[in-house]
NUVEX-430353 format. One record per residue (C-alpha): x, y, z. Coordinates in steps of 0.02 Angstrom, whole numbers, padded with zeros to 5 digits, always signed. Example, Ala and Ser with C-alpha at 12.3 -4.5 7.8 and 13.67 -1.06 7.14 Angstrom:
+00615-00225+00390
+00684-00053+00357
***
This chain:
+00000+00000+00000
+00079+00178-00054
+00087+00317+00056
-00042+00422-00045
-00188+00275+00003
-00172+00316+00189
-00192+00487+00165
-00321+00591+00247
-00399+00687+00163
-00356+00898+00148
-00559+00900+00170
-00574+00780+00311
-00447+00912+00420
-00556+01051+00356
-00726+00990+00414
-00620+00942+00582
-00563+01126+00607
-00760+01188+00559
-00824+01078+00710
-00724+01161+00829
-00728+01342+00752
-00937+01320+00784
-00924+01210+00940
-01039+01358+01027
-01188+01339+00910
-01164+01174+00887
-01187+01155+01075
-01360+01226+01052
-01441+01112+00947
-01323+00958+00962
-01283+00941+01130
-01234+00771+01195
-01260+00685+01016
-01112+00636+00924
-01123+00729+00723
-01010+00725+00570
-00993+00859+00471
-00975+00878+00277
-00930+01040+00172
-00956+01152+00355
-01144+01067+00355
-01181+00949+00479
-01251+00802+00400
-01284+00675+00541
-01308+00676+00731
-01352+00530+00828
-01354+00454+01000
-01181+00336+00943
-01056+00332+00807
-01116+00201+00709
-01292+00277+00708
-01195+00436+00632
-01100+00339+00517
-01238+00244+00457
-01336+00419+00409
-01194+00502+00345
-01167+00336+00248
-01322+00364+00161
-01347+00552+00128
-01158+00559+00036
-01084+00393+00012
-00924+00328+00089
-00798+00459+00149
-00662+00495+00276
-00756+00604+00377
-00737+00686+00571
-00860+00599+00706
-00860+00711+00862
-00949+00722+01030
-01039+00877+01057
-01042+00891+01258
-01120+01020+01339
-01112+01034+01527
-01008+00926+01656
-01001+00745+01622
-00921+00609+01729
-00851+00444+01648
-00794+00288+01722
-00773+00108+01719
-00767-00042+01835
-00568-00107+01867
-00535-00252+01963
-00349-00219+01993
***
């Protein structure tokens, strides 16, 4: 496999840095859903990642695209360790 077919994408970084230029807005009608965005639209949200990459999937056909949690507010994560 050549370098050039591991690449990412030039527009995968781009819709990357638009997700976190709008993180505010975002927050307001995407908060706590994981989304993937697409030419600085968002074109799926979802309660998972697979449910985004399903829609996404879908609406514009396979591409590298950025899956990102939206969080708004204070959220506490954990597991259980037996050590």
């Amino acid at each position: 496999m050549s370098k050039t077919e591991n690449k990412i994408p030039d527009y995968f970084w781009e819709n990357r840095a638009w997700i976190f230029e709008h993180y505010n807005e975002l927050t307001r009608n995407f908060a706590d859903k994981w989304i993937t965005v697409f030419n600085g639209k968002v074109v799926a949200s979802g309660n998972s990642i697979s449910e985004v990459e399903k829609i996404a999937k879908k609406k514009i056909g396979e591409k590298c695209l950025p899956v990102t949690f939206i969080e708004k507010g204070v959220h506490i994560y954990g597991i259980i360790s037996t050590v």
